[in-house]
VOPAGU-2260 file (C-alpha; in pm, 1 decimal, decimal comma):
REM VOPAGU-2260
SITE   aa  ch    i         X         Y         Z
SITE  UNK   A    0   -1038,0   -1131,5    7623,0
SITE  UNK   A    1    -972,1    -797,9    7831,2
SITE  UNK   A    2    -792,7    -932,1    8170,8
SITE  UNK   A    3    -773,5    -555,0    8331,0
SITE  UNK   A    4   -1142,3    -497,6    8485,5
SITE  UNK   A    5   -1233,2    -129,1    8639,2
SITE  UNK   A    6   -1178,1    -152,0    9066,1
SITE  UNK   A    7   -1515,9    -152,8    9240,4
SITE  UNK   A    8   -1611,6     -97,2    9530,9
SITE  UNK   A    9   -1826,7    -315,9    9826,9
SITE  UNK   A   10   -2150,9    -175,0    9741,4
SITE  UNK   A   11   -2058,2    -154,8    9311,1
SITE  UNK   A   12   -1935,8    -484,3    9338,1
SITE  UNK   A   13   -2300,1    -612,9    9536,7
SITE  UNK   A   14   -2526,2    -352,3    9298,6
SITE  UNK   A   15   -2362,1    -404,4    9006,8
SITE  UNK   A   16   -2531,6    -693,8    8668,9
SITE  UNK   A   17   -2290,9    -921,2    8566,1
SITE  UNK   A   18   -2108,7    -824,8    8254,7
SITE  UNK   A   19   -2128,4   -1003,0    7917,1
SITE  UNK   A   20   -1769,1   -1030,4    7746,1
SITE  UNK   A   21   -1716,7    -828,8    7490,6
SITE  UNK   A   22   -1617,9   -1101,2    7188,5
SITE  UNK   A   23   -1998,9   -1263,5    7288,3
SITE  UNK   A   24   -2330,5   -1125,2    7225,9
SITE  UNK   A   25   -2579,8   -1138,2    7485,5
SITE  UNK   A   26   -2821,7   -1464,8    7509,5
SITE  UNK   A   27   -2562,1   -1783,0    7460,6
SITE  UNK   A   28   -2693,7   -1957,7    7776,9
SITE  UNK   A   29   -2505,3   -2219,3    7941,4
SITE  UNK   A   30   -2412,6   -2422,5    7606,7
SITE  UNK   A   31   -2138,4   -2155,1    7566,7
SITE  UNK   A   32   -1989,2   -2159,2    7866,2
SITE  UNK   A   33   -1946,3   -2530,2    7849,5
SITE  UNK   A   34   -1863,0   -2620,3    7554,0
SITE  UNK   A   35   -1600,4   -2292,6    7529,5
SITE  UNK   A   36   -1279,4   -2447,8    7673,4
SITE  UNK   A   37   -1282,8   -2838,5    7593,7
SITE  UNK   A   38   -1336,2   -2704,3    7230,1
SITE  UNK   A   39   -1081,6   -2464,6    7242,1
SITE  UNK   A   40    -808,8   -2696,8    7408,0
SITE  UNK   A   41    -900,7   -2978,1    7145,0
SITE  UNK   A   42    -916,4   -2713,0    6870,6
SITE  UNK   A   43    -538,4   -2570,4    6972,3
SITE  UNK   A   44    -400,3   -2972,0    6972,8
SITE  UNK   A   45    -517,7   -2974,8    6567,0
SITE  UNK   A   46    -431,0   -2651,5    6505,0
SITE  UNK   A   47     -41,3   -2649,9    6654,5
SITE  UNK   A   48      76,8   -2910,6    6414,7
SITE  UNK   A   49    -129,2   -2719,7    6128,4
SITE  UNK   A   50      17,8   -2372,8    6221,3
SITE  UNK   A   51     406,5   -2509,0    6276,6
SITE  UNK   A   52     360,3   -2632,8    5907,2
SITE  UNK   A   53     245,6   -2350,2    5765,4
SITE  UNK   A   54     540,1   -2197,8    5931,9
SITE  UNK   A   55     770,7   -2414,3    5811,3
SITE  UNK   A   56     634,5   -2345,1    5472,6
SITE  UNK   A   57     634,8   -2003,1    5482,3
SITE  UNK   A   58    1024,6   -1953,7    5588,7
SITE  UNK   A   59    1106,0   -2246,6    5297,9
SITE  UNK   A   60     881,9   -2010,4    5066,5
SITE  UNK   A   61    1055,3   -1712,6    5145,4
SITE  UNK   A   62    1401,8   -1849,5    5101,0
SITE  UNK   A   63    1328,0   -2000,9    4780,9
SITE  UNK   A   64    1198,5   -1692,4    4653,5
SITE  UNK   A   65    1515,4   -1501,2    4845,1
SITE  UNK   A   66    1796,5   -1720,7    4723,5
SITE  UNK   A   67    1674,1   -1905,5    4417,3
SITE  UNK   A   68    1387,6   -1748,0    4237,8
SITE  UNK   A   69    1475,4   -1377,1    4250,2
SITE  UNK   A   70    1825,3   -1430,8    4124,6
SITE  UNK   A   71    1703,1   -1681,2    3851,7
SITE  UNK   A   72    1416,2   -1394,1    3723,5
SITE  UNK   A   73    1675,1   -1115,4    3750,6
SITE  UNK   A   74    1883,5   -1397,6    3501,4
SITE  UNK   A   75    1644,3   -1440,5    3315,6
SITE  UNK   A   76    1524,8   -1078,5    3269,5
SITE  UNK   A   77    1835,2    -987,7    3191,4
SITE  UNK   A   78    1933,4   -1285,3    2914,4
SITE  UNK   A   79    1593,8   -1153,4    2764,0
SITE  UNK   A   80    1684,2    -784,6    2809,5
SITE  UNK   A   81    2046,2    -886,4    2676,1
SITE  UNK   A   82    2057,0   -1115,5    2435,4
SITE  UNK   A   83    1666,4   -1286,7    2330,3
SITE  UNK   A   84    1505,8    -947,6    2271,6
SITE  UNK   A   85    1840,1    -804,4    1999,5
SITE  UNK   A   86    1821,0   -1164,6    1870,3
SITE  UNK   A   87    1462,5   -1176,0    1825,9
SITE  UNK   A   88    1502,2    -757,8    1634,8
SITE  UNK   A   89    1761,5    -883,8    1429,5
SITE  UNK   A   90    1577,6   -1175,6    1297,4
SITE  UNK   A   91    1257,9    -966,7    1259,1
SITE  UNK   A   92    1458,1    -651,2    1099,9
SITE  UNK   A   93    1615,5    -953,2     850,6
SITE  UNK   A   94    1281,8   -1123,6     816,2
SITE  UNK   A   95    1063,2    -767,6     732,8
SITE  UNK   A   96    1418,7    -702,0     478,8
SITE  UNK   A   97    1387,3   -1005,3     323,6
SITE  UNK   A   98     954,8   -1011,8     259,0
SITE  UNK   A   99    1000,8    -678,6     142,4
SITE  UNK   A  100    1301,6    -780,1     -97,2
SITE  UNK   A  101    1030,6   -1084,2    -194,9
SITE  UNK   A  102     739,5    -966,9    -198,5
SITE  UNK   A  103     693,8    -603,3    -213,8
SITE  UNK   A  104    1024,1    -434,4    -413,4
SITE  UNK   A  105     919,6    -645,1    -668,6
SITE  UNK   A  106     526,7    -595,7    -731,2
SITE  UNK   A  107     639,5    -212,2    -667,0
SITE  UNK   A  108     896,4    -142,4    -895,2
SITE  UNK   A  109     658,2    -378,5   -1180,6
SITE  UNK   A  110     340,2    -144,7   -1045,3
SITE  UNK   A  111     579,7     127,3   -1063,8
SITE  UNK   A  112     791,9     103,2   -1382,1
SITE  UNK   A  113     553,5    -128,8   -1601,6
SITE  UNK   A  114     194,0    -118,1   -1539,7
SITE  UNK   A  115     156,7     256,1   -1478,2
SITE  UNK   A  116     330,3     344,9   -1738,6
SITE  UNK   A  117     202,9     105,3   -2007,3
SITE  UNK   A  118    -165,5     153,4   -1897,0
SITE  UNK   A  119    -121,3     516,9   -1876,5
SITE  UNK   A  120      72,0     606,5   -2212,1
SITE  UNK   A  121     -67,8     261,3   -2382,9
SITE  UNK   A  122    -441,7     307,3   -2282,3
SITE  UNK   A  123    -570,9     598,0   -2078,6
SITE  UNK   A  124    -346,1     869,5   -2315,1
SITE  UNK   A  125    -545,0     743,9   -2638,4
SITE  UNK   A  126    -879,3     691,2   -2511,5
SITE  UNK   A  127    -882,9    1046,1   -2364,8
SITE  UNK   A  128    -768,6    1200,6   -2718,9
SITE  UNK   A  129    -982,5     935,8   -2869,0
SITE  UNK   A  130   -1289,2    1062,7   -2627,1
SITE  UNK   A  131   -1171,5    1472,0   -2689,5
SITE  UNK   A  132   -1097,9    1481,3   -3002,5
SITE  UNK   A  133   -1308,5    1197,1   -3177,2
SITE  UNK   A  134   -1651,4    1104,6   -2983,4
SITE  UNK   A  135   -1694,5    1450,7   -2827,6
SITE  UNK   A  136   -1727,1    1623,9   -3150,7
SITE  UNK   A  137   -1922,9    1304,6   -3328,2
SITE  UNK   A  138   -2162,9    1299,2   -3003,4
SITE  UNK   A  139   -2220,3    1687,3   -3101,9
SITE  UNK   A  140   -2276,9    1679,3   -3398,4
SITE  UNK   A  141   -2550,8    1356,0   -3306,2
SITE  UNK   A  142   -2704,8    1571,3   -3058,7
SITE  UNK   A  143   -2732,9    1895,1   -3278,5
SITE  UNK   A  144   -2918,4    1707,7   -3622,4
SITE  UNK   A  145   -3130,3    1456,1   -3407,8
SITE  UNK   A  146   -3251,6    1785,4   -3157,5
SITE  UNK   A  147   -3323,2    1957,8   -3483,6
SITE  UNK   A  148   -3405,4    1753,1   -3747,6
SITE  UNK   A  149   -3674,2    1507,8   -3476,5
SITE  UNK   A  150   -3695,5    1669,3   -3169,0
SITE  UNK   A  151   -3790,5    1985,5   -3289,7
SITE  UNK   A  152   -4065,9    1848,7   -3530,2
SITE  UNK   A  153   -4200,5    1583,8   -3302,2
SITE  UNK   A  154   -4236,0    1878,8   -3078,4
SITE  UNK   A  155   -4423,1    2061,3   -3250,8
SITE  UNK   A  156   -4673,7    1791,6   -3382,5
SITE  UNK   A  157   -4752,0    1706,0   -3068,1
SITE  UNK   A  158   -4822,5    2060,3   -2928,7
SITE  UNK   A  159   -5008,0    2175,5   -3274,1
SITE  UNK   A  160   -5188,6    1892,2   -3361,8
SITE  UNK   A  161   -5223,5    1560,3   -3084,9
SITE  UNK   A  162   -5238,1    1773,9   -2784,6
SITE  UNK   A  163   -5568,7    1941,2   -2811,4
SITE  UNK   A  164   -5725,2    1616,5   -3010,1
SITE  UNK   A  165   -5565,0    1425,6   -2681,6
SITE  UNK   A  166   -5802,5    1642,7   -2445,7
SITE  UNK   A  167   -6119,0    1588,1   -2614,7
SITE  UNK   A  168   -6103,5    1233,6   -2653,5
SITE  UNK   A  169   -6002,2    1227,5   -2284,0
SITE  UNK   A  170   -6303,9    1455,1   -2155,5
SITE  UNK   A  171   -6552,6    1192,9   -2381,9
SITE  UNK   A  172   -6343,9     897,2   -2226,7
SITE  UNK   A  173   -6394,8     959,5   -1838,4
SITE  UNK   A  174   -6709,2    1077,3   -1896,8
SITE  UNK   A  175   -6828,5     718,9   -2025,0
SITE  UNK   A  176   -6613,5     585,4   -1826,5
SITE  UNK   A  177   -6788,4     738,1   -1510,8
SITE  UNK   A  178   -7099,5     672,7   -1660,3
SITE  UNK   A  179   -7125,3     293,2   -1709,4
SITE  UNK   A  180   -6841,1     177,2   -1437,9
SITE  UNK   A  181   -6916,7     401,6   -1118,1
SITE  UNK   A  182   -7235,8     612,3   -1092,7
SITE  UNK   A  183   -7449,0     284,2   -1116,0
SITE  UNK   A  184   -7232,6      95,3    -856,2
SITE  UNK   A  185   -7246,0     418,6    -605,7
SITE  UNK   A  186   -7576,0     409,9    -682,0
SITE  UNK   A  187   -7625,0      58,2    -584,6
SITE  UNK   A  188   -7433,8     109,6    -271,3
SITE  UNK   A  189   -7592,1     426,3    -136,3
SITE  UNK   A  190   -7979,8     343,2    -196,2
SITE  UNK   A  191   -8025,0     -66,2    -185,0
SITE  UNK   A  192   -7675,2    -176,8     -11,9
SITE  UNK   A  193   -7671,7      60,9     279,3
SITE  UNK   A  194   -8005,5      85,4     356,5
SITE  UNK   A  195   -8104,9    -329,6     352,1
SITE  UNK   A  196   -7794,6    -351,4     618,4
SITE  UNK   A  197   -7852,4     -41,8     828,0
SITE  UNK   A  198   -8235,3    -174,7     856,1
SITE  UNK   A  199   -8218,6    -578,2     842,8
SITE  UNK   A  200   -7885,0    -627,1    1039,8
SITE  UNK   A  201   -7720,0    -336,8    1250,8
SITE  UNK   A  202   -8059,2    -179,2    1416,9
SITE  UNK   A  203   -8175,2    -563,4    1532,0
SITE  UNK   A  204   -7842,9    -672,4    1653,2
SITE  UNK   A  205   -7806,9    -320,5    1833,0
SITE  UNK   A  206   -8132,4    -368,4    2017,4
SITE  UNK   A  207   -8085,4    -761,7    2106,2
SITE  UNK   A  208   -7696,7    -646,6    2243,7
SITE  UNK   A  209   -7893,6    -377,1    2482,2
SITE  UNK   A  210   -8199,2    -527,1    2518,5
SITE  UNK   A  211   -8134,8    -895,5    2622,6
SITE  UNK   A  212   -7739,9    -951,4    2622,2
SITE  UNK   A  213   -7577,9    -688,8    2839,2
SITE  UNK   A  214   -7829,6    -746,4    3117,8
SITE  UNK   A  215   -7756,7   -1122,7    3113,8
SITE  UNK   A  216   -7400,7   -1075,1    3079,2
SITE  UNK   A  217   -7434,1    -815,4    3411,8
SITE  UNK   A  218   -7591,5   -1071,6    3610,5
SITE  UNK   A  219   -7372,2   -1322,0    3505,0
SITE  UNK   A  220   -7044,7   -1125,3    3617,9
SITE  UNK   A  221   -7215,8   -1055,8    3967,3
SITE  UNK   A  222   -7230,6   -1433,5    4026,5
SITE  UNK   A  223   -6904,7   -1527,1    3902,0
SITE  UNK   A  224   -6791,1   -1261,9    4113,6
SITE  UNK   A  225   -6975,6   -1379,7    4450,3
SITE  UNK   A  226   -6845,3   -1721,0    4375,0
SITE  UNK   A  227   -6499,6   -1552,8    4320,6
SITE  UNK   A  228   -6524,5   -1412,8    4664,8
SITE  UNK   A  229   -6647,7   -1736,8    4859,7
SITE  UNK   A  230   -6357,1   -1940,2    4696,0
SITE  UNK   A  231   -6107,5   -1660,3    4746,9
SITE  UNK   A  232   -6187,2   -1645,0    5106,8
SITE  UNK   A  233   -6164,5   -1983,8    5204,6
SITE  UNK   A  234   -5819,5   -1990,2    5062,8
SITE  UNK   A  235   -5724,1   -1709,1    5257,0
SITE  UNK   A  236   -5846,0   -1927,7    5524,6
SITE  UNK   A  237   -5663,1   -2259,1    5497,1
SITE  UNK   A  238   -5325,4   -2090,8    5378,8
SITE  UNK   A  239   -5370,0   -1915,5    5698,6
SITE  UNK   A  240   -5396,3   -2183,4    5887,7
SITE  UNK   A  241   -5080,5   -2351,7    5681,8
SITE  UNK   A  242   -4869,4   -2069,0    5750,5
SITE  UNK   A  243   -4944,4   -2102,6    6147,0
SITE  UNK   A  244   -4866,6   -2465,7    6142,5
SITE  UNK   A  245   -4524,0   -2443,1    5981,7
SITE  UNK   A  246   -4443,5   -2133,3    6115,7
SITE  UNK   A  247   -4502,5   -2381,2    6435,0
SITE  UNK   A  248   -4412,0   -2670,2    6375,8
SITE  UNK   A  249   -4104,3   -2578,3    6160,8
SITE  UNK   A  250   -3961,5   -2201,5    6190,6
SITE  UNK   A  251   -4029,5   -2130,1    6530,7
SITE  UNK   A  252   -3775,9   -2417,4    6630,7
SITE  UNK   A  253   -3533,6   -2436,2    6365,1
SITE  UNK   A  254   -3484,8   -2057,0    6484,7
SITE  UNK   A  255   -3451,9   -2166,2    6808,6
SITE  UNK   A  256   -3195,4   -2439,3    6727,5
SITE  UNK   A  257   -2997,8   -2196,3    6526,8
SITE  UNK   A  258   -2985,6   -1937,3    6821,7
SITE  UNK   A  259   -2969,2   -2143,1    7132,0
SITE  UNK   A  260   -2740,6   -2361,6    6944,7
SITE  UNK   A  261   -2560,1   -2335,8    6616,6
SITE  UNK   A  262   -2524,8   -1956,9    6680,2
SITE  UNK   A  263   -2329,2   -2017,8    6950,4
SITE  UNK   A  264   -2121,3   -2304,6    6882,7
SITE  UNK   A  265   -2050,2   -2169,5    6507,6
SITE  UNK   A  266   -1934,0   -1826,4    6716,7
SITE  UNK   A  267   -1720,6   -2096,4    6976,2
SITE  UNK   A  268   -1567,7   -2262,2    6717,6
SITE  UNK   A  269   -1443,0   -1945,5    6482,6
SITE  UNK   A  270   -1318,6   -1804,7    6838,2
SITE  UNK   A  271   -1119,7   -2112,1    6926,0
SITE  UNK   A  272    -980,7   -2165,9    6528,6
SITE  UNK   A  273    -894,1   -1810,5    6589,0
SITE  UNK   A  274    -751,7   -1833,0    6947,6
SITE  UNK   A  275    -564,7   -2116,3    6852,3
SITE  UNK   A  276    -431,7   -1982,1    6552,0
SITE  UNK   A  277    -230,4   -1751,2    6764,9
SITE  UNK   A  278     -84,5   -1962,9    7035,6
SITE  UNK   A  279     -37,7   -2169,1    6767,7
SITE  UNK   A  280     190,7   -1915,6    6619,1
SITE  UNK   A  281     311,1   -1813,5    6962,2
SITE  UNK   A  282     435,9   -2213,4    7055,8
SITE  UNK   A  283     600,6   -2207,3    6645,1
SITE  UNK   A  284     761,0   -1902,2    6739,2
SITE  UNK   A  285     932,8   -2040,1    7051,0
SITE  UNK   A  286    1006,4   -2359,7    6889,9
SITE  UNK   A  287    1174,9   -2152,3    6586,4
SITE  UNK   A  288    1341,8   -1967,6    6836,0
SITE  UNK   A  289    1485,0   -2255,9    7026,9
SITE  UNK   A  290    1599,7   -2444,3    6727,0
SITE  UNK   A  291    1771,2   -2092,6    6594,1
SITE  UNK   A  292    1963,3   -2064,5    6975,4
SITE  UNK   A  293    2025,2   -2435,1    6935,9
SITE  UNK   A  294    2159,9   -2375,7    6542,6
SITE  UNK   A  295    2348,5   -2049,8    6651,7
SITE  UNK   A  296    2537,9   -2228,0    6944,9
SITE  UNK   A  297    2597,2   -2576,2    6753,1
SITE  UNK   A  298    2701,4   -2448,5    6444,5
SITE  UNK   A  299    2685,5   -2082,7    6382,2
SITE  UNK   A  300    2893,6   -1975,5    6684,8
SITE  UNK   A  301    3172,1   -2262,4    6644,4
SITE  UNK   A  302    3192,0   -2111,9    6251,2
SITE  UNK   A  303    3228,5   -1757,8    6341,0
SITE  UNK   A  304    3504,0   -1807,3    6613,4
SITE  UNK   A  305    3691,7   -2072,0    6368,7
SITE  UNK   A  306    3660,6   -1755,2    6073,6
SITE  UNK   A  307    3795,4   -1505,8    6323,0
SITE  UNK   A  308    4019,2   -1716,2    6518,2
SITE  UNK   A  309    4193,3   -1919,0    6271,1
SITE  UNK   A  310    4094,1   -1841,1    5889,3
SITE  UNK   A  311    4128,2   -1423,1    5888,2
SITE  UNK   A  312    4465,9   -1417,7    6071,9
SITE  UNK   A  313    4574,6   -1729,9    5826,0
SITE  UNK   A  314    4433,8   -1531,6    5563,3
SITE  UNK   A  315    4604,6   -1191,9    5661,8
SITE  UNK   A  316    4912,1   -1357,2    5668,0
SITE  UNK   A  317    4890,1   -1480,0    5320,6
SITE  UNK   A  318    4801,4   -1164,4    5230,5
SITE  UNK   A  319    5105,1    -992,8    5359,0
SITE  UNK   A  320    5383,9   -1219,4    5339,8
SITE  UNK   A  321    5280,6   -1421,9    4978,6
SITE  UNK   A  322    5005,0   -1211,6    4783,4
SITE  UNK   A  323    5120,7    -847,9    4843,1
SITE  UNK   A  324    5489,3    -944,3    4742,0
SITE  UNK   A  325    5419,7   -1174,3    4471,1
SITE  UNK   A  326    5193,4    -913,2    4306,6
SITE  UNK   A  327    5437,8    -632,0    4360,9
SITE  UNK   A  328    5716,5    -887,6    4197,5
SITE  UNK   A  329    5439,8    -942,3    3924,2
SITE  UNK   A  330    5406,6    -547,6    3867,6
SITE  UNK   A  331    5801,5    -489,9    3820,4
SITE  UNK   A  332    5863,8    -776,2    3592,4
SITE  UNK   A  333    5546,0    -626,5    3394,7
SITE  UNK   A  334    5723,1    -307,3    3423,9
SITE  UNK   A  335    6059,7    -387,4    3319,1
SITE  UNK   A  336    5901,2    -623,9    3029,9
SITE  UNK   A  337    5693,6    -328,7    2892,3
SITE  UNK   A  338    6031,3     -74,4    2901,0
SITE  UNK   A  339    6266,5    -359,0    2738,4
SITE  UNK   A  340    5981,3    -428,3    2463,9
SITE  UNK   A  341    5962,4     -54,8    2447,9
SITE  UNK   A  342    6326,1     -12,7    2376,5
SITE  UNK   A  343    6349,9    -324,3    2183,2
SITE  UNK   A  344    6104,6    -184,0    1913,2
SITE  UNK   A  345    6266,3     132,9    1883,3
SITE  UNK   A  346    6572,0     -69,0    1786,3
SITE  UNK   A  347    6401,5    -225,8    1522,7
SITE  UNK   A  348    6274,1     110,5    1387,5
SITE  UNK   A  349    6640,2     306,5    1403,1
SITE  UNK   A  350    6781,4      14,1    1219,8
SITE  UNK   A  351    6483,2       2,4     965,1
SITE  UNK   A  352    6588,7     384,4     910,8
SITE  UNK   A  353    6928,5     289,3     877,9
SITE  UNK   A  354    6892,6      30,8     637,0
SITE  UNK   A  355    6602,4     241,4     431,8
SITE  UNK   A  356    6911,5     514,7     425,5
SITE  UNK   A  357    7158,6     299,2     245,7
SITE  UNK   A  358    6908,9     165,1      18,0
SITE  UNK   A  359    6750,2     504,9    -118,3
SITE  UNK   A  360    6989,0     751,7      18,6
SITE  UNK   A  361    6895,7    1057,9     229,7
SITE  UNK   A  362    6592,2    1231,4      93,8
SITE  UNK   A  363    6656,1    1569,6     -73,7
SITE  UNK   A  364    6555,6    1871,4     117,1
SITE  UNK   A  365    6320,4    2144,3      30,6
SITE  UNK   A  366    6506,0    2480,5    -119,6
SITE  UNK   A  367    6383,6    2768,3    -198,5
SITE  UNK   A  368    6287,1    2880,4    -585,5
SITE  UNK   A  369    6272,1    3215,2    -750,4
SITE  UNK   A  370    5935,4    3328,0    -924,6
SITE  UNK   A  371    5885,7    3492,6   -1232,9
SITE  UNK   A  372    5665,4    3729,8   -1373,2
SITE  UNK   A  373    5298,0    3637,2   -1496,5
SITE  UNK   A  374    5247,6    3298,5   -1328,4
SITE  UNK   A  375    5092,0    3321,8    -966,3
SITE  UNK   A  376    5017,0    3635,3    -780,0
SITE  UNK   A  377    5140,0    3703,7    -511,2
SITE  UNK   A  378    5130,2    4018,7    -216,4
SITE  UNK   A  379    5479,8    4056,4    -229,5
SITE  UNK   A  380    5696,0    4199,3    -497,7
SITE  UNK   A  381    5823,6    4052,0    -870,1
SITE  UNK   A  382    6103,5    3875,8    -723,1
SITE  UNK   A  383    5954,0    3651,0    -448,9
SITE  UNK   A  384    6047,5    3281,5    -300,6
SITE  UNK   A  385    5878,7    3017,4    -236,8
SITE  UNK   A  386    5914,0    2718,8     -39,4
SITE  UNK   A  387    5693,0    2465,7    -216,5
SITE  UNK   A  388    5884,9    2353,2    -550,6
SITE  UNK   A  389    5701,2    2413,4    -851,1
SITE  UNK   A  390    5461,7    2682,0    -753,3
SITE  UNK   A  391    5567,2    3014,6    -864,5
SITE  UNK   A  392    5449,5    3337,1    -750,0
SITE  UNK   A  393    5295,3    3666,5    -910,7
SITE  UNK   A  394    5299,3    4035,8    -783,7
SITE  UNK   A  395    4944,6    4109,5    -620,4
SITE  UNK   A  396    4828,2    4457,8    -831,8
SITE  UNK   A  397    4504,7    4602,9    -659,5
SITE  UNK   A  398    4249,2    4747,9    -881,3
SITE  UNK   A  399    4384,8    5130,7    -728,4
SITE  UNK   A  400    4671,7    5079,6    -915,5
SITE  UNK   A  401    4532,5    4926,1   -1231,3
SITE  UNK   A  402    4384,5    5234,4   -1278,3
């Protein structure tokens, strides 16, 4: 509801209509204004325990979700992510190895290695040069003596001789034919069958239809009709005079009721849920707020001054006079251990060397050995040295000098 109203003067403020509010439409009478605040006080007193519940729920809802459920999804996304999802590929990878190692290596390499090649070289290989090289030239051969030795004379018997007899015998055929099976019967039809029906049945039905029906039938209509008319009228008439009395006695006030009446209280009652939905939210606000203060200075405050007062200088002096020294103590001794294990394993390798020496003796040396002619080449001249025993090496002649 707007509280600020425009400043008016004497003769605005005598002149001027009263002004609807703006939430209400025009027309809710008196039953508004009545019924407005006893329904919204009543409506706020079921509402406010309603609305502090809800808000109750909501902040145990969002801590849930805050502290319990997000960090249990991102656990559970990641145990999926890390350790379900290569389990569940491994086991899939090993099942898909394992069918195929079943059930398809096998009926391939048996397709493969055995059935193609046995039906191929034991079955289609044959019947091909069984088909090319047997049937084609018998089926020939067939073809050639039966197109020559029937075809050819059955041919011509039939164009020489049955042919023309054929034609004649045909021509005589239709002819009686025609004569005893269809010119008597058109016969019939055209001059005794059409003539007795045209005459005896068509013309007299044709003339009682015109004559006698179709002005009976005419006059018959035109009554029908006039009755049609009467009867239609009267029922125009009475559902007329229905429609006027329950338009009356029925529509006219139930429209009435549900203006004057449920209109407005319906509208009352959404604006006081609504109305009291907020103060509703306004008094759980406070009453969060004061149990927060209450929280803060009970609990919250005592805690923070015993962690500042009393638990970080405790725990700063821990850390400098036990922690820092004891894990710079730790550090040296793991310092001193590493150099003394360092030194105590080159010990043990010097005397391994030592002992390896008296056992075997000193290992001999590489010298140097002279080459000699025809074995290895070699860029330098005849007499060369080399370091690696065994390997002797041979002048390098270019093909200048070979001539």
């Amino acid at each position: 509801m707007d509280l600020e109203k425009p400043s008016q003067g004497p003769a605005d403020q005598r002149h001027a209509a009263p002004v609807a509010p703006r939430d209400y439409e025009p027309g809710d009478g008196c039953l508004a204004e009545v019924i407005r605040i006893p329904v919204r006080i009543v409506v706020v007193l079921v509402v406010l325990p309603v609305r502090m519940i809800w808000d109750v729920l909501m902040i145990c809802g969002r801590t849930v979700h805050k502290v319990l459920l997000r960090p249990l999804g991102r656990a559970v996304g990641w145990f999926h992510e890390k350790v379900v999802t290569p389990i569940a590929l491994g086991v899939a990878w090993l099942a898909v190895l394992v069918g195929k190692l079943l059930f398809v290596w096998p009926w391939v390499g048996l397709w493969r290695y055995m059935v193609v090649p046995v039906v191929t070289y034991g079955l289609v290989v044959p019947a091909v040069w069984v088909y090319r090289r047997l049937l084609t030239p018998l089926g020939h051969g067939i073809a050639w003596i039966v197109e020559h030795l029937l075809v050819a004379p059955a041919r011509w018997t039939y164009r020489a001789l049955l042919a023309p007899l054929g034609h004649g015998v045909a021509a005589v055929l239709a002819w009686l034919g025609k004569a005893l099976f269809v010119w008597p019967w058109v016969g019939l039809w055209r001059y005794v069958v059409v003539p007795v029906v045209t005459y005896g049945l068509v013309v007299p039905a044709l003339w009682v239809y015109r004559q006698l029906l179709t002005p009976l039938g005419h006059g018959i209509a035109w009554l029908a009709r006039g009755i049609g008319y009467g009867i239609a009228a009267v029922l125009r008439g009475l559902w007329a005079a229905a429609e006027w009395l329950v338009t009356t006695l029925l529509v006219t006030p139930a429209a009435w009721l549900y203006r004057y009446v449920l209109a407005p209280v319906g509208r009352e009652i959404a604006a006081a849920v609504a109305v009291a939905w907020r103060i509703a939210g306004y008094i759980s606000r406070a009453v969060g707020r004061g149990l927060k203060w209450l929280a803060w200075n009970l609990v919250g405050r005592p805690a923070s001054w015993f962690y500042r007062g009393v638990l970080t200088p405790v725990g700063h002096f821990v850390r400098d006079t036990v922690w820092r020294p004891a894990r710079k103590a730790a550090v040296e001794t793991g310092r001193a251990t590493r150099a003394a294990l360092r030194r105590a394993g080159e010990t043990v390798r010097q005397a391994r060397r030592d002992a390896w020496r008296a056992l075997g003796g000193t290992p001999r040396e590489p010298r140097p050995v002279a080459g000699f002619g025809g074995q290895a080449r070699n860029l330098g001249g005849r007499q060369q040295t080399q370091t690696v025993p065994g390997a002797a090496a041979e002048p390098e002649i270019s093909l200048h000098k070979r001539g």
